[in-house]
PLY file of the C-alpha trace (Angstrom):
ply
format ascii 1.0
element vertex 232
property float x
property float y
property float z
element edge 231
property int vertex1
property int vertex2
end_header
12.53 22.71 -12.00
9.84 24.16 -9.14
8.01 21.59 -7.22
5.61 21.63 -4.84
4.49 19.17 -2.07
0.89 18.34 -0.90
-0.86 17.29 1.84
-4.06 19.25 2.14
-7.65 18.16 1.04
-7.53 21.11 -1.29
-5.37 23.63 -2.34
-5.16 25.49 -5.85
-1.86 25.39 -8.05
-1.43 28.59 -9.64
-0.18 27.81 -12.81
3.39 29.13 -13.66
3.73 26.92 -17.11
1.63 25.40 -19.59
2.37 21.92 -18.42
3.46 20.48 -15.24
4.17 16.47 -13.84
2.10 15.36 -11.41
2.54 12.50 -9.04
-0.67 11.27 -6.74
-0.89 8.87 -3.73
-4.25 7.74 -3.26
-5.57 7.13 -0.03
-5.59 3.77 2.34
-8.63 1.99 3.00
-10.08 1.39 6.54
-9.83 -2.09 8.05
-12.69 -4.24 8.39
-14.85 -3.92 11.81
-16.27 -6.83 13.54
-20.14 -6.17 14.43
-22.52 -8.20 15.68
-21.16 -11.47 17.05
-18.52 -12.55 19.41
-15.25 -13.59 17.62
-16.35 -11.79 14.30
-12.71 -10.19 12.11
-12.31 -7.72 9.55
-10.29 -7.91 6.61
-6.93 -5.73 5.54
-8.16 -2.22 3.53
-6.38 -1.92 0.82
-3.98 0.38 0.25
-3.86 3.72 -2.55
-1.98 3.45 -5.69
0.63 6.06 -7.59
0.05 7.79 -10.22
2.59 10.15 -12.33
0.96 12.04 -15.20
1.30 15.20 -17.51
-1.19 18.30 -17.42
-0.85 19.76 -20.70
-2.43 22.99 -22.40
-2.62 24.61 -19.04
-3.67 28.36 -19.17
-0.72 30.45 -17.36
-2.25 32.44 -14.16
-4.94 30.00 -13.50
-5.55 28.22 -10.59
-5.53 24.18 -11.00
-7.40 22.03 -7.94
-4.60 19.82 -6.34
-6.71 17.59 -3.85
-5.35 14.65 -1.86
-7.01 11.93 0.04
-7.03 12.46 3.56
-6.99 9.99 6.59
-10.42 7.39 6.32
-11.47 7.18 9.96
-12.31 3.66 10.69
-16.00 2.92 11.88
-18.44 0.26 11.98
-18.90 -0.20 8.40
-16.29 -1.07 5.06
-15.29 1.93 3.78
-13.16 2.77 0.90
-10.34 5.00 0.77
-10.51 8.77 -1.52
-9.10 8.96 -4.50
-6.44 11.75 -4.59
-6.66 14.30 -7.97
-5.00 17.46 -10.06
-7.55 19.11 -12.14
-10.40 17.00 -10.93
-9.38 13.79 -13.55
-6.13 14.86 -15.76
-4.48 13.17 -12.94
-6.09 11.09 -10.46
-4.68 8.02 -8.35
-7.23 5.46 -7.06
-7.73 4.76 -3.09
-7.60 1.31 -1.89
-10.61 -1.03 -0.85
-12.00 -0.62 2.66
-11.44 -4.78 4.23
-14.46 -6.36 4.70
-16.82 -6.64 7.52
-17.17 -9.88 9.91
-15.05 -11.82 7.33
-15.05 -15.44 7.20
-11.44 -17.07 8.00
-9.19 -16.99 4.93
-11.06 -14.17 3.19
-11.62 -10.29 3.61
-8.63 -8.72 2.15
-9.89 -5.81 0.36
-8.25 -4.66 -3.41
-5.14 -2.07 -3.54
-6.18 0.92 -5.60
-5.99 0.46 -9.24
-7.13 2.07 -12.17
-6.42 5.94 -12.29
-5.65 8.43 -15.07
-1.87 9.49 -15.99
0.48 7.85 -18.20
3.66 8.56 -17.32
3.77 5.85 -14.83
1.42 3.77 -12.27
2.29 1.23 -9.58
-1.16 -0.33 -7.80
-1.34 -0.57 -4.15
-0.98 -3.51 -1.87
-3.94 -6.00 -0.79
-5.41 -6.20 2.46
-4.52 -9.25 4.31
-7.39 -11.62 4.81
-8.29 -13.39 8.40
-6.20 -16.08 8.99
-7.20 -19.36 7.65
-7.41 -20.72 11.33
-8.86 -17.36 12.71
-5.89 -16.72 14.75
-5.40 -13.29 13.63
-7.64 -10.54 11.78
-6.25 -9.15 8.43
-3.26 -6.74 8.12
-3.74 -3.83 6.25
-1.79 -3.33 2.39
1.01 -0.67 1.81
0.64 1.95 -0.23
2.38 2.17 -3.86
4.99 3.90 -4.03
6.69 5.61 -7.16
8.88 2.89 -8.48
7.23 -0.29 -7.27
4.12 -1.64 -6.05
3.10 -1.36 -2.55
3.40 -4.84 -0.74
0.01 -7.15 0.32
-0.85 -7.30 3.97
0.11 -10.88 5.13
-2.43 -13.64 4.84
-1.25 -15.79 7.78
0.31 -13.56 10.17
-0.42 -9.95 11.71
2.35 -8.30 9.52
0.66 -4.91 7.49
2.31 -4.73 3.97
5.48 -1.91 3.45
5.17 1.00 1.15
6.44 0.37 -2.38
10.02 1.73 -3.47
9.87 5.61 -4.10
6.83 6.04 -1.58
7.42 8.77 0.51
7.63 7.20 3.56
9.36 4.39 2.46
11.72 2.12 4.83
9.18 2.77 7.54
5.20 3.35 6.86
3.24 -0.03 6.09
0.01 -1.12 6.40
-1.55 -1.61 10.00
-1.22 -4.90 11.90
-3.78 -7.51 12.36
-5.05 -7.92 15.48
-4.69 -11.72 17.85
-7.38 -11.17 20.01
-10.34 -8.11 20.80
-9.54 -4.84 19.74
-9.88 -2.05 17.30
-7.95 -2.50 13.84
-4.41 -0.78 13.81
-4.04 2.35 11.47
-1.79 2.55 8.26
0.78 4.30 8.33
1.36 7.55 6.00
1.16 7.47 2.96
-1.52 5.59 1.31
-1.48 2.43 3.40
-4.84 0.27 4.26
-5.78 -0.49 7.72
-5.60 -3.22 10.36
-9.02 -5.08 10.90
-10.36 -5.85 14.28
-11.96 -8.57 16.47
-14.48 -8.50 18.72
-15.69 -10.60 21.58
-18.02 -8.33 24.22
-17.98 -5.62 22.37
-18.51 -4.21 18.52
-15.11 -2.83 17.33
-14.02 -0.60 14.39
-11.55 -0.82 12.09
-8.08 0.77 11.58
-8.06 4.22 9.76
-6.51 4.27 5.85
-3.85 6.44 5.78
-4.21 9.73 3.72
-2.56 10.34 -0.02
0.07 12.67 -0.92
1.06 14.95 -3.99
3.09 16.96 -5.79
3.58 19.27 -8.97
6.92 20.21 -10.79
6.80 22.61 -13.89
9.35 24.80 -15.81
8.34 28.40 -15.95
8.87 30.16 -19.44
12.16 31.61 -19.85
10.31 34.93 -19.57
9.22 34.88 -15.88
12.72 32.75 -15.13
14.49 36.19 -16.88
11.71 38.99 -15.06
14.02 41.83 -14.02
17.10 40.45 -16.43
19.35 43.39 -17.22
0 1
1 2
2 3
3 4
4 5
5 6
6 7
7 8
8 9
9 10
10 11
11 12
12 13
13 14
14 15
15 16
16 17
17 18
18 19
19 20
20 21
21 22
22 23
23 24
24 25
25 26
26 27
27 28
28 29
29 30
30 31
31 32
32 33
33 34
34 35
35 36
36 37
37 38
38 39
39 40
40 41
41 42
42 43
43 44
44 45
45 46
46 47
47 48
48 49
49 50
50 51
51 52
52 53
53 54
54 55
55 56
56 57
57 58
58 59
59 60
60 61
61 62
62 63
63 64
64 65
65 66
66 67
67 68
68 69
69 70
70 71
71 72
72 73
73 74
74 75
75 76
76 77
77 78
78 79
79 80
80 81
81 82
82 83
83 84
84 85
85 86
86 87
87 88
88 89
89 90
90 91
91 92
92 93
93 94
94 95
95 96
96 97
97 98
98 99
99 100
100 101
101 102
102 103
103 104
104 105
105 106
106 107
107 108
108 109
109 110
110 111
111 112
112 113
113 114
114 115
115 116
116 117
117 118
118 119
119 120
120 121
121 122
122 123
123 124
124 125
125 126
126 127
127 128
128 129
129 130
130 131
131 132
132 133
133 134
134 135
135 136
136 137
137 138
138 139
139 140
140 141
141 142
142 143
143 144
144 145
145 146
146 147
147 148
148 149
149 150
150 151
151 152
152 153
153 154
154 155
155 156
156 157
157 158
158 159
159 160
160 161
161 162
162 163
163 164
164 165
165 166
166 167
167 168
168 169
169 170
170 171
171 172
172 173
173 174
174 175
175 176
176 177
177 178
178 179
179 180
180 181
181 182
182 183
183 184
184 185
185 186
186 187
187 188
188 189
189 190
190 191
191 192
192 193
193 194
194 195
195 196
196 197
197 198
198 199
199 200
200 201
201 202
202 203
203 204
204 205
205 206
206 207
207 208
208 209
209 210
210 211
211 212
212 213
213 214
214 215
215 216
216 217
217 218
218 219
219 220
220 221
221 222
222 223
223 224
224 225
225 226
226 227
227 228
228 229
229 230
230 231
C-alpha cells in the first residue's frame, strides 16, 4: 500500500484511490510567559492529539488539502497550538492548549488536544504541567499522542516535560519542554506534537517555549487498473 509522509503547512494529495487512511498529529501548545511582575511562571502547553481516520468517496485525479500544524512560536501571550487536517475536516486532529500566563503555584497546565474527527482511532495529548505547588519550578510542557497510546502529562512537581505516546513518531526521545528553576524563557517541545516549557521572570518579561509542529500521513490502494498500466 502507497504512503506518504507530511510535514508541510500545505501540500495537496493527488488522489490515486477512492479512499485512503489518514493519520494526523496536531500541534503542541506554547508554554506560558511570565509578564508583568517579578517571579511571575507560566504553565505547561499542552500537547496535540492523534487522529487515524478514513476519507471515503474520494474523486480519482483530484487534489485533497493535507495541512499540518507547524511550530507555535512562543511569545508574550497563551497561545494555542493548530490543529492539523486532510480535506479541511474528514480528518482533523486537535492542537493542544497554550499554558497559561503568570500562573498561580499549583495551577496553569494547559489541556492536551482532544476532540477531532476520524474514527478509526484517537489517543488525546498530554497536559501541561502546572507551577509547582511551592513555586520552585514553572510548568513542563505535555507530550504529544502518539498512535497507540496517549501522550504523557508534563510533571506537576518537577521540571520533567511529558514523553510522546507509543507509536508517535518520535517516540523514545521527543517530550514536552522542561520547566524552568529560575529566570528564563520556557524550553521548546520537542517534535512531534509536544507542548512547551513555561518561563519565569524576575528583571525581565519572558516568553514561553514554542509547541512543537504536527505530522501526517496518507496510505491508499490504487485500483488494480493503474497498479496493471502497461500489463502485457
Amino acid at each position: 500500500m502507497p504512503a506518504l509522509v507530511y510535514t508541510a503547512a500545505s501540500t495537496n494529495w493527488l488522489a490515486e484511490s477512492s479512499w485512503c487512511i489518514v493519520e494526523l498529529w496536531g500541534g503542541g501548545g506554547t508554554g506560558g510567559p511570565a509578564q508583568t511582575t517579578s517571579g511571575n511562571k507560566g504553565g505547561g502547553g499542552g500537547g496535540g492529539e492523534y487522529r487515524k481516520g478514513l476519507a471515503s468517496g474520494l474523486t480519482l485525479g483530484n487534489n485533497y488539502v493535507v495541512a499540518v500544524a507547524q511550530t507555535k512560536t512562543g511569545t508574550a501571550a497563551q497561545r494555542d497550538g493548530d490543529p492539523s487536517t486532510f480535506n479541511t475536516t474528514t480528518v482533523q486532529a486537535n492542537p493542544g492548549i497554550g499554558g497559561a500566563l503568570n500562573a498561580a503555584n499549583g495551577t496553569g497546565g494547559a489541556a492536551g488536544g482532544t476532540g477531532g474527527t476520524g474514527a478509526l482511532a484517537n489517543f488525546d495529548g498530554g497536559r501541561g504541567g502546572h507551577v509547582h505547588a511551592s513555586g520552585t519550578n514553572t510548568g513542563p510542557g505535555g507530550g504529544g499522542a502518539g498512535s497507540t497510546a496517549v501522550g504523557a502529562q508534563g510533571s506537576d512537581s518537577a521540571i520533567t516535560g511529558g514523553a510522546v505516546g507509543a507509536g508517535n513518531p518520535n517516540f523514545g526521545t521527543g517530550k514536552g519542554g522542561d520547566g524552568r528553576t529560575g529566570t528564563n524563557i520556557g524550553l521548546t517541545g520537542t517534535v512531534y506534537g509536544s507542548g512547551g516549557g513555561g518561563s519565569w521572570r524576575t528583571s525581565s518579561n519572558r516568553i514561553g517555549g514554542n509547541g512543537a509542529a504536527g505530522y501526517g500521513s496518507v496510505y491508499w490502494s490504487p485500483p488494480t487498473s493503474l497498479l496493471c498500466c502497461g500489463c502485457g
